[in-house]
C-alpha positions in Angstrom: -89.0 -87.0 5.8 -91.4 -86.0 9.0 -94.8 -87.1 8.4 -96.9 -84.3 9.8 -100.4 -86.0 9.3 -101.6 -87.2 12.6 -103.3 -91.1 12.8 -106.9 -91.3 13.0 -106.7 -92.2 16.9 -103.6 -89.6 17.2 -104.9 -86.8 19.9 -103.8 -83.4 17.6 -102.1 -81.8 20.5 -100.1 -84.9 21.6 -98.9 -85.0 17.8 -98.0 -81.3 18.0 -95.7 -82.0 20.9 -94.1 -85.1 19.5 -93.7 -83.5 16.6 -92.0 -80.3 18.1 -90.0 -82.3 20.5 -88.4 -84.5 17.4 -87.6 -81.2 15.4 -86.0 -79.4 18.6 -83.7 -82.5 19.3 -80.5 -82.0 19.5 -77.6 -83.8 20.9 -74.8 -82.7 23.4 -71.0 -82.9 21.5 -68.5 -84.4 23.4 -64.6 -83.1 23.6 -62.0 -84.7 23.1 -59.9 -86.0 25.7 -56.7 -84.8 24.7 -55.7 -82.1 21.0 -53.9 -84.2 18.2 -53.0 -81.5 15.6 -52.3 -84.3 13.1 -56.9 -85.3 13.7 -59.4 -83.6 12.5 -62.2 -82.5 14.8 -65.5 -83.1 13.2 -69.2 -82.7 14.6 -72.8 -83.4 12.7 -75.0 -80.7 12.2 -78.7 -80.3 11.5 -79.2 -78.6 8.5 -80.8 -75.5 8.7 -80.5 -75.1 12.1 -78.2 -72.6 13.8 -75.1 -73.6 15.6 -74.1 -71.5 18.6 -70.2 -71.1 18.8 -70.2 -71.3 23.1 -66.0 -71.6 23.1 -65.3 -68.1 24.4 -68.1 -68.6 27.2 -66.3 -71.9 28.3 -63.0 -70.5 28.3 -64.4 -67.6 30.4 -66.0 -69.8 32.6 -63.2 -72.2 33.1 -60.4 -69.0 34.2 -63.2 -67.7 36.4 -61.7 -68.6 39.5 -58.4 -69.5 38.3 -56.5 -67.7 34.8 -55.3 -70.7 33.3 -52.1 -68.9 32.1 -49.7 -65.9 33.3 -49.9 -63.0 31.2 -49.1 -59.0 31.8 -46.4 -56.9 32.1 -44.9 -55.4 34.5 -43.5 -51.8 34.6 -40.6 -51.8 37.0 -39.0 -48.1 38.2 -35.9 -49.6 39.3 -33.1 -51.8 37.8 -33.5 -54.1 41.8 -37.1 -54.6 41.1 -36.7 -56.2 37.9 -34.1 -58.6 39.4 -36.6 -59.0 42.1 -38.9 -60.0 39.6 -37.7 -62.0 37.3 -36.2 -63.9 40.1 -39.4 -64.3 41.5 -40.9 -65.5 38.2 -38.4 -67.0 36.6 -38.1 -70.4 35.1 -35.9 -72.6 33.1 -36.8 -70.8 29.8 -37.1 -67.7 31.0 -34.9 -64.9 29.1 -33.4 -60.9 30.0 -33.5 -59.0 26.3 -31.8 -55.2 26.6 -32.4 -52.9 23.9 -29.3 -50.5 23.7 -30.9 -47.6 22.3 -29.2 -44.1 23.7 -32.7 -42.4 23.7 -34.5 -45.0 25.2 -32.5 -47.9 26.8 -34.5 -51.2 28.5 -34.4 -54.4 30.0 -36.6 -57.0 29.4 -37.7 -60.3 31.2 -40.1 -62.6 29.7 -40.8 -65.5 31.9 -42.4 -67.6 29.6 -39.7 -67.5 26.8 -39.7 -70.8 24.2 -37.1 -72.9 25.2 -34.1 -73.9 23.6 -33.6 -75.9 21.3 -34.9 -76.6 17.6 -39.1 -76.5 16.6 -40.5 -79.7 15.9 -43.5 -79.0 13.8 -43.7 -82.6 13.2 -45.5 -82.9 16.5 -49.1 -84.5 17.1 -49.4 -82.0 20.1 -47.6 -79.2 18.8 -44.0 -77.8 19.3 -43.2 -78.6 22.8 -40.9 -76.1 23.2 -43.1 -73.1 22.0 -44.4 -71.0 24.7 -46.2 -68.0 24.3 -44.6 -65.2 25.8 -47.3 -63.2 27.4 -45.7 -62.9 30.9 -42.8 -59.9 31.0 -41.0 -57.6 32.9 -40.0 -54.0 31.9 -37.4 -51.5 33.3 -37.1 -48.5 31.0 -33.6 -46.8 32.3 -33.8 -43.5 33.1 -31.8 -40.9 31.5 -30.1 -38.4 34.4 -30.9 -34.6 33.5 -27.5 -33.8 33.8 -26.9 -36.5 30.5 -29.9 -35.4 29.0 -28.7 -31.4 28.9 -25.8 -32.2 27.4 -26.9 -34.5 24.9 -29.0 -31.2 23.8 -26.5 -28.6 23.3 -24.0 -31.3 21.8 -22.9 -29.9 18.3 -26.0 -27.1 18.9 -24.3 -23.8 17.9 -25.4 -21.1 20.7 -25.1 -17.6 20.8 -22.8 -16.0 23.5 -25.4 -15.4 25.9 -26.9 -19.0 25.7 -23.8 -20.5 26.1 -23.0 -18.4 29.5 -26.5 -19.5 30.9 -25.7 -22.9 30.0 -22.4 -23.3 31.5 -23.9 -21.2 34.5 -26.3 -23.9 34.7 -24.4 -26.8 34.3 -21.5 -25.4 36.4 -22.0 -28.5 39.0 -20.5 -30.8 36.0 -17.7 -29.0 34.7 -14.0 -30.0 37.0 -10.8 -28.5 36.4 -7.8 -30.5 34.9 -5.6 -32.0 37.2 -1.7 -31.8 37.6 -1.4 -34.8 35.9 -4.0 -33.9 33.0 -2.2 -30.4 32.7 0.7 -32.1 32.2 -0.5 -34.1 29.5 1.8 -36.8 29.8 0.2 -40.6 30.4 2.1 -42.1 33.6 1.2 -45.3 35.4 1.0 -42.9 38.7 -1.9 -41.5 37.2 -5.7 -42.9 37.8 -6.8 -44.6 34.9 -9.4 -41.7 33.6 -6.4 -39.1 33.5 -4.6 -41.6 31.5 -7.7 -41.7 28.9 -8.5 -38.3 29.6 -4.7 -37.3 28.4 -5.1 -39.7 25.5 -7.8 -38.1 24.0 -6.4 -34.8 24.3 -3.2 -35.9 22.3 -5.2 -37.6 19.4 -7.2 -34.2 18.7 -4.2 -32.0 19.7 -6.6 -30.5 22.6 -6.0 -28.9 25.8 -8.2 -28.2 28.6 -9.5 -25.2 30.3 -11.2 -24.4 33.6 -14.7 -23.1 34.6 -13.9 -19.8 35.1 -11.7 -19.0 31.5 -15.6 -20.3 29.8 -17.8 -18.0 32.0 -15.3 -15.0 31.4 -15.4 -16.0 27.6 -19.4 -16.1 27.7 -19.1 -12.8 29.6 -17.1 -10.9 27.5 -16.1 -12.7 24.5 -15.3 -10.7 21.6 -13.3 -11.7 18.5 -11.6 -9.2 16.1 -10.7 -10.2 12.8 -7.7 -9.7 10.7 -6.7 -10.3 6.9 -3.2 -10.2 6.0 -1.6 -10.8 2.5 1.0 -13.9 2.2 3.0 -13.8 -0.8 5.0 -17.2 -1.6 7.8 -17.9 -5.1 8.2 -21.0 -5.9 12.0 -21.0 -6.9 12.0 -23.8 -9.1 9.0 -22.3 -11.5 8.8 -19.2 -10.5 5.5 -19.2 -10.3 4.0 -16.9 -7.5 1.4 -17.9 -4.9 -1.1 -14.6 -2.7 -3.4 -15.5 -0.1 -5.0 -13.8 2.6 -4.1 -15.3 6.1 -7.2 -14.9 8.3 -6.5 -14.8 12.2 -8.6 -13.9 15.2 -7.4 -11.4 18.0 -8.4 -10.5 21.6 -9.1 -7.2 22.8 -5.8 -6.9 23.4 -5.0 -7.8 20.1 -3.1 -10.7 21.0 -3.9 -13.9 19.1 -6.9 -16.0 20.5 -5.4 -18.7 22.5 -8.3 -20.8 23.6 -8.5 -24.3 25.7 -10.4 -26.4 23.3 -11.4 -28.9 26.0 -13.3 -29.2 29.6 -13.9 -32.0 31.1 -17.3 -33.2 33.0 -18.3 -35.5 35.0 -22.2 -36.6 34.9 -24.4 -39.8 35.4 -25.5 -41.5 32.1 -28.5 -43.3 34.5 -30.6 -41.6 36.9 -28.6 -41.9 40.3 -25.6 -43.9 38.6 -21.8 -43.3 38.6 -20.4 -40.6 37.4 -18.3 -40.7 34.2 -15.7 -38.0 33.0 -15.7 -37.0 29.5 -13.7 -34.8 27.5 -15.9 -32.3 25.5 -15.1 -30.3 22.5 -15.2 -26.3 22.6 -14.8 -24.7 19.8 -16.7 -21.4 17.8 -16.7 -20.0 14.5 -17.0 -15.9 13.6 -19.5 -15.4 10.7 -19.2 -11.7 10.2 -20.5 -10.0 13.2 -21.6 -12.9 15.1 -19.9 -15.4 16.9 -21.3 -19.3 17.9 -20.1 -21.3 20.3 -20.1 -25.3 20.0 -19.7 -27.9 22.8 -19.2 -31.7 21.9 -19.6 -34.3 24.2 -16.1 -36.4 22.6 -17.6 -39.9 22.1 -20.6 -40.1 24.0 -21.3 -43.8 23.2 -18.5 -45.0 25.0 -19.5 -43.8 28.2 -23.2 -44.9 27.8 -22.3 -48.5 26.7 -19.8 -48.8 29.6 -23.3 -47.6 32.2 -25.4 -49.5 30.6 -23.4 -53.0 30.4 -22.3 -52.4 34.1 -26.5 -52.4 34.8 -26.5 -55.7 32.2 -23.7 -57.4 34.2 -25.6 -57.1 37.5 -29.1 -58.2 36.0 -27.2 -61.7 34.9 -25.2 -62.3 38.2 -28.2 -61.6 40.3 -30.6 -63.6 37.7 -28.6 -66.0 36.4 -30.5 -65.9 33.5 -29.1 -65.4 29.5 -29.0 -61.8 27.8 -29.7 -61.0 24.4 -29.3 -57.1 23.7 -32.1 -56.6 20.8 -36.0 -56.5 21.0 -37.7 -60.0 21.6 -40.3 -61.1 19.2 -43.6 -59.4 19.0 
């Protein structure tokens, strides 16, 4: 316990001081040399004395000149730059992830990755593998306009008029069947997107039209309908069968015989290659009104085959391992 009470000899202001100077002691705490996880890190404090918690000062202090980690990412606008980068970056845990979503596809490149191998939480120092994955680089692919209009209408029903200004609009994607596709006979003479192209026609018993029979049909398009009475005998029972057979006429009042495919070509990327793909044309009557449908015929197909031909040239430029999936937060 401080004894306050000054000697009889004591000068009262020289006690004061010493007095003040042995209650405002205090003593500087060293760090450690070195973090053992397995130790714990104790100090001694004064009681009833305040403790001031200076860690986020020194930390700030010590990256003032220098960070003393890399951390950030990086928005890259083209597929090049993020090769660019993470070969400019990369290391020997560094990691590409691609997220294959159609609506918003990416590649990833974290730098700082954990390595490979198993955690050892059995470590003094920690897992010397873990790293904390701060520093990345991110390419959002862009989606071409010419993909994204189509994607739009797919299965939409539109009304005559839409569909004209649609197909007026996209005009620049539609291309006429070949010979060969015409033909519809698969030949090793062929290139190999007539072959594919003739393939899918004979699985959904399709057959392509041009630009100009769709524009004449969103022009003047008009669909007349007829009812006629079937009767059938089954000979064996005897028992009769009536039904009404419903069938669609022209103008002329011909049948409707209508292509039920076109074929497009158009960038899945933004300045990529060009695919062809067959797309579904079809339209219902609902009493006065009739609704046309285009359907891009397995659209996936075409966008995995882009967007893996973009993943193949980020490994052989990067030499680095893909996962497709979203890293760890």
């Amino acid at each position: 316990m401080l004894n306050l009470t000054p000697l009889s000899n004591d000068n009262p202001a020289q006690t004061m001081r010493d007095t003040m100077l042995e209650l405002g002691k205090h003593d500087a705490i060293a760090l450690p040399d070195g973090m053992d996880l397995t130790k714990p890190f104790l100090i001694t404090v004064p009681d009833k004395r305040k403790v001031e918690d200076l860690t986020h000062k020194y930390l700030s202090a010590a990256q003032h000149l220098k960070p003393t980690q890399r951390k950030g990412t990086a928005r890259l606008k083209d597929l090049e730059s993020l090769i660019a980068w993470a070969n400019r970056f990369k290391g020997d845990s560094s990691v590409l992830f691609a997220n294959p979503v159609m609506e918003n596809p990416s590649l990833t490149c974290i730098a700082d990755y954990h390595d490979e191998g198993p955690a050892d939480p059995t470590n003094s120092l920690g897992d010397p593998s873990a790293r904390h994955g701060h520093h990345r680089g991110v390419y959002d692919f862009p989606l071409s306009e010419d993909w994204k209009a189509w994607m739009a209408v797919s299965d939409t029903p539109l009304e005559k008029d839409d569909m004209g200004e649609f197909i007026e609009t996209q005009a620049k994607n539609i291309m006429d069947p070949t010979p060969a596709i015409i033909a519809g006979v698969q030949d090793d003479k062929n290139d190999d997107w007539e072959n594919r192209l003739i393939e899918t026609a004979c699985k959904i018993e399709g057959r392509y039209g041009q630009l100009t029979q769709l524009l004449q049909m969103s022009k003047q398009f008009l669909v007349n309908e007829t009812s006629d009475l079937k009767l059938t005998t089954n000979r064996d029972t005897g028992e009769a069968e009536m039904k009404f057979i419903n069938e669609h006429k022209g103008l002329n009042g011909q049948p409707l015989n209508l292509p039920n495919l076109i074929i497009i070509a158009i960038p899945v990327f933004l300045n990529g290659p060009l695919y062809r793909m067959p797309v579904r044309f079809r339209y219902r009557k609902s009493g006065g009104q009739v609704k046309f449908i285009l359907s891009i015929y397995n659209p996936e197909k075409a966008f995995e085959a882009s967007f893996d031909e973009s993943l193949d040239l980020a490994v052989a430029h990067t030499d680095l391992p893909l996962f497709k999936g979203t890293p760890e937060a």
